[in-house]
N, C-alpha and C positions, 0 to 999 in steps of 0.2 A: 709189437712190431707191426707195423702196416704197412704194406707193399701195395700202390696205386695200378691199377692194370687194365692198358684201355680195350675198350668194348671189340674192337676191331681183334684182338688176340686172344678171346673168348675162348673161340672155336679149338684155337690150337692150342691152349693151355688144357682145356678137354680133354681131346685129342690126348695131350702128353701124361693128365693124370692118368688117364686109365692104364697106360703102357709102365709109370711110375707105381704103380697098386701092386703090382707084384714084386718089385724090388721093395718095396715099402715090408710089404708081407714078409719077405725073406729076411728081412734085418730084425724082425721084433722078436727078440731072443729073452729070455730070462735068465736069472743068477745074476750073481755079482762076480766084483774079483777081487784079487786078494790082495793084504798087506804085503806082499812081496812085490810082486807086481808095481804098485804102488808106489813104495821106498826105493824100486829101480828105474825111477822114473818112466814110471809108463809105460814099460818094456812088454814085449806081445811077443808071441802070444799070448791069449788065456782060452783056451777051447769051450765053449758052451752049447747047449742045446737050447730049442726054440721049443716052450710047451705048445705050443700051436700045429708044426707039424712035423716035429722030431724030426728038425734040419739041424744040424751041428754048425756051429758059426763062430766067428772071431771077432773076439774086442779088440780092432784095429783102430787106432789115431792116425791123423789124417789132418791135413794142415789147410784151411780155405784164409779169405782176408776179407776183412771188414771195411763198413765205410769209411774208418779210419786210416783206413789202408794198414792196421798190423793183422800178422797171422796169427790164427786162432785155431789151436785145435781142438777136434772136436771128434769122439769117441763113435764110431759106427760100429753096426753088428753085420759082418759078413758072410755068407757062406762059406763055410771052409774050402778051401783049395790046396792042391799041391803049390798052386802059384799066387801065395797067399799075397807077397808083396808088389806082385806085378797088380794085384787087385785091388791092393790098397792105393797105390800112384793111379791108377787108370780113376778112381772115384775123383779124383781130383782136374780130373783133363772135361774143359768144356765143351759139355755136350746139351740137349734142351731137355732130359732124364737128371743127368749130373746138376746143373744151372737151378733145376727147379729144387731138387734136393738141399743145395746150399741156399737159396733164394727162401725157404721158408723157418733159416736159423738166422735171417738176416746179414747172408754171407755171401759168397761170388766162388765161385772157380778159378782157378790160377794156372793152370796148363793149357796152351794153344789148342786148339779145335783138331782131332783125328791124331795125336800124340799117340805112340806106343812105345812099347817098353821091353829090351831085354834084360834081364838082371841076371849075375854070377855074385854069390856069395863066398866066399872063400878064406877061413882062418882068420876071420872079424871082419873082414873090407868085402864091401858090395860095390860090383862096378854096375852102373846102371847106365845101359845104353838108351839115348830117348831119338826114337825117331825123327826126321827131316823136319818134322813141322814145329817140333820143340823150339824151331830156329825163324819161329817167323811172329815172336813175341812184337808190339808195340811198340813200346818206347823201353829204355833202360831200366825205369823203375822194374815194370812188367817180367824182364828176364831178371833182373835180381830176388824180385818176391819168388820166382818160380823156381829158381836153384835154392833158393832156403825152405820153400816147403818142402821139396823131390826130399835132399840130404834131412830134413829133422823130420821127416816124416821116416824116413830108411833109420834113422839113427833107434825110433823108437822099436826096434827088433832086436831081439837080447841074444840075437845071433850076428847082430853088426854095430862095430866099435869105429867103424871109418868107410867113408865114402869117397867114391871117384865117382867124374863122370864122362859118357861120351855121348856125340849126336854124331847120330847117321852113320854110327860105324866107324868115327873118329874120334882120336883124342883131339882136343883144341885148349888154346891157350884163351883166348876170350870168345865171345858173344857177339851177334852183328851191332847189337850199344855198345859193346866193350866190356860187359860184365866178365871178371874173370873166372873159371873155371879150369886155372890150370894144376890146380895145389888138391892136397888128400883135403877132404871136409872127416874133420871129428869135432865129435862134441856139439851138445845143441844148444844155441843160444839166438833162440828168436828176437826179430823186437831190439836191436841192439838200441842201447837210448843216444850212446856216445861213442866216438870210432877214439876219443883221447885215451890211450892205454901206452902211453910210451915209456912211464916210468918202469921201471922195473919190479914196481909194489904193487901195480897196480893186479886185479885180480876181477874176473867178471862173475854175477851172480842171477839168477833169474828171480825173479818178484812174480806173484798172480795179484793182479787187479782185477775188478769188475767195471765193463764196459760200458758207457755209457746208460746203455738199456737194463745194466743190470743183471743180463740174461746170461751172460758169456765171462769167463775168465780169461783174461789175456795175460800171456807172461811177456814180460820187461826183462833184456835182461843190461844190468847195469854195472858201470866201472866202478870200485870201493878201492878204496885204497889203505885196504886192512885186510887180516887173516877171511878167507873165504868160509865161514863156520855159521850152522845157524844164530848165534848171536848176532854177528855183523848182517846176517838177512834179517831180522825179527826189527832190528833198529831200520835199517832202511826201511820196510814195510810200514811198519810206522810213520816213516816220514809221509810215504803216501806217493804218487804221483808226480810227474814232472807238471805246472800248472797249467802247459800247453799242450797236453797231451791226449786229451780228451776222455781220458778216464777216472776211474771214481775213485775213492778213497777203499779199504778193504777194512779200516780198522777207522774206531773212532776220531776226529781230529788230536783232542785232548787226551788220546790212550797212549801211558804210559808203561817201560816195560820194566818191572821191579827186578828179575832175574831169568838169566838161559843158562839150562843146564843140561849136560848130556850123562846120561850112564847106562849101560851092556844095551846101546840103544834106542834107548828111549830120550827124548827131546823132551823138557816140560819146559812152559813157556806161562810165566806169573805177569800177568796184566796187571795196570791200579784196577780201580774201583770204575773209572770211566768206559771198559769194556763192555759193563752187563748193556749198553747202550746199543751195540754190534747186536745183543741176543734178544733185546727188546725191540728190534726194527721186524720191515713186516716179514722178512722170511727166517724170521728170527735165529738169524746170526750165521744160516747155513754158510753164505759164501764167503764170511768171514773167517768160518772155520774152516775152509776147504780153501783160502787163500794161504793161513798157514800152514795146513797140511801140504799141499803143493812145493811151495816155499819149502818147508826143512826136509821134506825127503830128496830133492835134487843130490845131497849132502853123505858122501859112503857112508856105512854102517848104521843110517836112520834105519831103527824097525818102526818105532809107533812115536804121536808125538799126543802130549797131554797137556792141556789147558786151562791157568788157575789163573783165578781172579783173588789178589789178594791173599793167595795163597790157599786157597780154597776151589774145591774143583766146583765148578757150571755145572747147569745141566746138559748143556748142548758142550758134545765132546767129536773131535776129530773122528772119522768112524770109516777105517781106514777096509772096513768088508766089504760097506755098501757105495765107493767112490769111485767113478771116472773124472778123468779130465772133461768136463762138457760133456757129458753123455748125451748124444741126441735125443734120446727116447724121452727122457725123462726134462730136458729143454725144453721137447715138443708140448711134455702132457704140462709143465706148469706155466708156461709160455707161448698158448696155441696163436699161431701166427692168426690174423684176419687178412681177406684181400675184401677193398676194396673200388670199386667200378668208378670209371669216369662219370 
């Protein structure tokens, strides 16, 4: 990823790393997290320590947007807090600390400039108050990206099943573009591809693609019009992308899926012969494998999901200990951003 940055902003970009080095420091946590975690979609907490200087911190998910304008999220390591989720929306609010954080995963900020936050959680439902400036979004898109990262970024808390929102210490029925915000938000489904869901059959499911860059999983989520189970995900995934959509394929073109089965469980998922092609590319097959993994744990009672070719397991298997959604740290370490000068 290459970020062009002319010489005239030198100074201040300077300026901003040094004050960005210590937030840098405070996120580089070790451990991993765990299959639980994982199969509940991403749900947070997970508490860890940093071996560096034995600061406790959170694998909190956190929603930014891409050039493509879909959200992506993307696993930071935080400081612990009592005011964990107030901490996790504030990363998201544009600031030249926040900006430059997202700007080197080839991402943006999405919350108006000087935003803050009161949140009350309470027997699943978080009301999240977001300050007066939350109201002085751009254009429509702008306010609709920003009430879907606030609510799927809140939803990733295994203490909240449902979102409200208010500005400024009001409830409102719309947005100054007219975005509505009058209804409970549950349930996360980023990326909608298609608002058609009028039948009665119909059912939404989320998909992880890789982004153009390759660097990033973006989840899709899409209208089927079949049982919501990972079978009917495993077959869409397959299919691949909408062709306008500006993202990659997760799975070979030619990969077909011989069987999906589930039991006390477990997910296994029998490719042809045309997958080892996914294991034979250059980061040999990781975010193919971590497309499925994503994919079938949205899905209740996913514990683990396992991967055969032909009926025969891979060597590269779902590895449900060592996995975030986009973990920054480890984006950064095989993906170091370069800038360079006008």
């Amino acid at each position: 990823m290459r970020m062009k940055i002319k010489r005239a902003d030198i100074e201040r970009i300077l300026i901003l790393c040094a004050a960005v080095l210590v937030v840098v420091l405070a996120l580089q946590g070790g451990g991993q997290t765990t299959s639980e975690v994982l199969v509940e979609n991403t749900k947070i907490p997970v508490q860890q320590t940093s071996a560096a200087d034995n600061t406790e911190t959170i694998a909190t998910v956190v929603y930014y947007q891409d050039g493509e304008n879909y959200l992506v999220p993307v696993t930071r390591q935080i400081p612990k807090t009592d005011g964990i989720a107030k901490a996790a929306l504030s990363l998201m609010v544009k600031s030249p600390e926040n900006d430059l954080q997202a700007a080197r995963l080839g991402l943006r900020t999405v919350i108006p400039e000087g935003t803050t936050f009161d949140i009350d959680i309470r027997d699943g439902r978080a009301n999240v108050n977001m300050s007066k400036e939350a109201l002085t979004c751009a254009t429509a898109a702008d306010e609709a990206v920003m009430v879907e990262a606030v609510t799927n970024t809140m939803m990733c808390f295994s203490s909240v099943d449902e979102v409200t929102l208010q500005f400024d210490g009001q409830k409102r029925s719309k947005l100054t573009f007219g975005t509505d915000v009058s209804s409970v938000f549950a349930g996360a489904n980023p990326n909608l591809e298609s608002v058609e869901t009028f039948s009665a059959d119909a059912n939404l499911i989320s998909l992880y693609f890789p982004s153009q860059s390759g660097r990033l999983l973006v989840p899709v989520t899409r209208t089927v019009y079949s049982n919501a189970d990972p079978a009917t995900a495993m077959l869409e995934l397959a299919k691949g992308p909408r062709d306008d959509s500006g993202l990659e394929r997760a799975l070979p073109e030619d990969c077909g899926i011989k069987n999906v089965t589930m039991k006390d469980g477990v997910v296994t998922v029998d490719f042809t012969k045309e997958f080892s092609a996914a294991i034979q590319s250059s980061d040999g097959g990781k975010q193919a494998v971590r497309a499925i993994l994503f994919t079938c744990s949205q899905f209740p009672g996913v514990k683990k999901v396992e991967v055969l070719v032909e009926g025969e397991k891979p060597e590269m298997q779902p590895d449900a200990q060592s996995t975030f959604v986009n973990d920054e740290q480890e984006v950064m370490a095989q993906y170091p951003g370069v800038v360079e000068l006008d």
